[in-house]
C-alpha positions in Angstrom: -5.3 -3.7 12.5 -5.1 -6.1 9.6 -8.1 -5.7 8.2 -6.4 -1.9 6.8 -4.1 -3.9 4.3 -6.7 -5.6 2.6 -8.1 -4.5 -0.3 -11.9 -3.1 -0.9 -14.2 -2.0 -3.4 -13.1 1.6 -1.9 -10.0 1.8 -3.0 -10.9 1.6 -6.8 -13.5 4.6 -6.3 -10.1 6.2 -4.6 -7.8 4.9 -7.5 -10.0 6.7 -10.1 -11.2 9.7 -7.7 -7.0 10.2 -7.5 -7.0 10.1 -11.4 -9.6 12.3 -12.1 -7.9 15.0 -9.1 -4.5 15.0 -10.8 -4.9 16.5 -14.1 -8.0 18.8 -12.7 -11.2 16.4 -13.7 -12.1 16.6 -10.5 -11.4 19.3 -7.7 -11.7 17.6 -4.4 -8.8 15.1 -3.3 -9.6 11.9 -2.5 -9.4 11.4 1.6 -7.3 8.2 2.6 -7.7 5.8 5.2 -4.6 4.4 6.9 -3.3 3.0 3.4 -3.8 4.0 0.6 -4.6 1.9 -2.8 -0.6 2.2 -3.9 0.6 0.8 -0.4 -1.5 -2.0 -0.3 -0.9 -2.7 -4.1 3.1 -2.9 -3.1 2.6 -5.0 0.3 0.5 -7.8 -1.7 3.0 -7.5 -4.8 5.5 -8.2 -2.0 3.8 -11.2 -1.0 2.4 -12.3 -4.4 6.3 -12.3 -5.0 8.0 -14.3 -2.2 5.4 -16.9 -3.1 6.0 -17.1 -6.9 9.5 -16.7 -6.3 9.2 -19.7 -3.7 7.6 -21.7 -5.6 9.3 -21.4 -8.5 12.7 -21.4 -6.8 12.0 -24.8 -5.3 10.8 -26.4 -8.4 13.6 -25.6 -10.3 16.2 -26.3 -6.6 14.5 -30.0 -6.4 13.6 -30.5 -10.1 13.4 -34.1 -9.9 11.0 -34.3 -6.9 8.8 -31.7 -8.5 8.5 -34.0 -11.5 7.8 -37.0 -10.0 5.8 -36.1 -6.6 3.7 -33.4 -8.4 3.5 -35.0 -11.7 4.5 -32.4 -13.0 6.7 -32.8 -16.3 9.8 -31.3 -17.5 7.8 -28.3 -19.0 6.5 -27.2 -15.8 9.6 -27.1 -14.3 11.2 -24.9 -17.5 8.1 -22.8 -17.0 9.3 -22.3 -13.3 12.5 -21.3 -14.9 10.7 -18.7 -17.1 8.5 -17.3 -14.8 11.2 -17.0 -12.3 13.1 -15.0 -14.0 10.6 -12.6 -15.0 9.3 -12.2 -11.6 13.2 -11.3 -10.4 13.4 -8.6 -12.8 9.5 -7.5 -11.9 10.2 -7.4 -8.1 13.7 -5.2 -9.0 12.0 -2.8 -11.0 9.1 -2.4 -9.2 11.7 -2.3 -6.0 14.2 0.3 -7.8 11.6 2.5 -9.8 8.4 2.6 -7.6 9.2 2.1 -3.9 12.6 4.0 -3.8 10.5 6.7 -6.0 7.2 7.0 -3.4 9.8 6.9 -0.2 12.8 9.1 -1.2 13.0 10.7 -4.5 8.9 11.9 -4.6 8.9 15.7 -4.2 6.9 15.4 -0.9 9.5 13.3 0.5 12.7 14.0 -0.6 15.3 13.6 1.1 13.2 10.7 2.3 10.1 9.8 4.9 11.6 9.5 8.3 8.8 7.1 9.3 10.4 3.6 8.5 12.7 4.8 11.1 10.0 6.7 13.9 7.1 5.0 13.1 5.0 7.8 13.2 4.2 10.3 10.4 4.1 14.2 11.4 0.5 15.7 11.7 0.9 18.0 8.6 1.6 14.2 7.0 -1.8 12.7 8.1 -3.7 15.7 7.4 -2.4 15.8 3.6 -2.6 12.0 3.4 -4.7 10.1 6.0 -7.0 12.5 7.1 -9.8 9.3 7.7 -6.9 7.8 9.9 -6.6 10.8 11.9 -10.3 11.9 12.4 -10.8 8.3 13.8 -7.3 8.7 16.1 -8.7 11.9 17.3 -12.0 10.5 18.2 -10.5 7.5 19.7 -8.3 10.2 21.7 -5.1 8.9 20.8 -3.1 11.6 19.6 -1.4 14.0 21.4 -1.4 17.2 19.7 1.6 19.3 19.8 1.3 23.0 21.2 -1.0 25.3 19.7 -2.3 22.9 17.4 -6.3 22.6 17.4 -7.2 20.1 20.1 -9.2 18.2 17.4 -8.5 17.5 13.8 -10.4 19.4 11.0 -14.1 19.3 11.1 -14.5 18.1 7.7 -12.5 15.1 8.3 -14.3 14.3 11.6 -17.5 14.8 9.3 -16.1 12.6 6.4 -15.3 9.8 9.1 -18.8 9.9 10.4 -20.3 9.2 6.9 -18.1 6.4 5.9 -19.4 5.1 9.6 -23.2 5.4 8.7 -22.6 3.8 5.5 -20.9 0.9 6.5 -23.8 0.4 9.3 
C-alpha cells in the first residue's frame, strides 16, 4: 500500500505521544500503524537524498551545460559543490549512526531484525510495534496464527482500529 509511507498529521500526535511515553509524561504507548513516524522520516530522507545528491552531482559532472542551458552562473554550480558535500556526509551519518542503530545495535534488536531478510516480523514484533497493522491483518483474515496463540489479536487493538476507522469516515 503506498499510501502507508506518506506522511500525516498523525504521525506528529505519534511523534510527541512517543515523547511524552518515554521519560513517563504520559503512560500509554503510542499504537503504530504499519510505519511508524521514524521509518517514514528515513525512507523520504532516502529520497530527499538521491535527488539532491543527483542534482547536485550532475551540475557540478556537466558544469558548463548547467551554466549555460539553466542560466545558472558559476555560483550555483559552487553552491552544488557545497551542498553536495554536506549532503554526503548527512546521508553517511544518518546511514552509520541512525539506521545501523534502529536495525542492529537497538536493544530490541540486537543481534539485528531478521526481517530485511524474511519479510515478515514475528507476532510478539507487531504486537509491541504495529498493533494498528495487525488488528487490521486479523480482521482482514490474513494471518495465520501459530499454535496456541489467540485466534484474534488483542481486543484493545481491534477496538483502537475500529476508532481510527469511525474517525476517518
Amino acid at each position: 500500500e503506498v499510501g502507508a509511507i506518506m506522511i500525516r498529521l498523525q504521525d506528529l500526535r505519534d511523534f510527541f505521544a512517543n515523547v511524552g511515553y518515554h521519560p513517563g509524561l504520559s503512560k500509554k504507548k503510542p499504537e503504530f500503524d504499519r510505519y511508524d513516524y521514524t521509518e517514514k522520516m528515513e525512507y523520504w530522507a532516502l529520497i530527499w537524498g538521491v535527488i539532491v545528491m543527483a542534482l547536485t552531482g550532475l551540475m557540478m559532472w556537466f558544469p558548463v551545460w548547467a551554466a549555460r542551458n539553466l542560466g545558472l552562473g558559476k555560483e550555483w554550480v559552487d553552491a552544488a559543490k557545497v551542498i553536495h558535500y554536506y549532503e554526503a556526509w548527512l546521508a553517511t551519518l544518518a546511514i552509520a549512526i541512525w539506521h545501523f542503530f534502529f536495525v542492529i545495535f537497538h536493544p530490541e534488536e540486537y543481534p539485528m531484525s531478521m526481517s530485511w531478510i524474511t519479510g515478515k516480523l514475528p507476532l510478539s514484533v507487531m504486537e509491541e510495534r504495529h498493533p494498528k497493522e495487525l488488528a487490521r491483518l486479523a480482521a482482514e483474515g490474513a494471518i495465520r496464527w501459530p499454535e496456541g496463540e489467540p485466534a484474534s489479536p488483542p481486543e484493545e487493538a481491534v477496538a483502537a482500529e475500529q476508532e481510527d476507522k469511525e474517525k476517518t469516515e
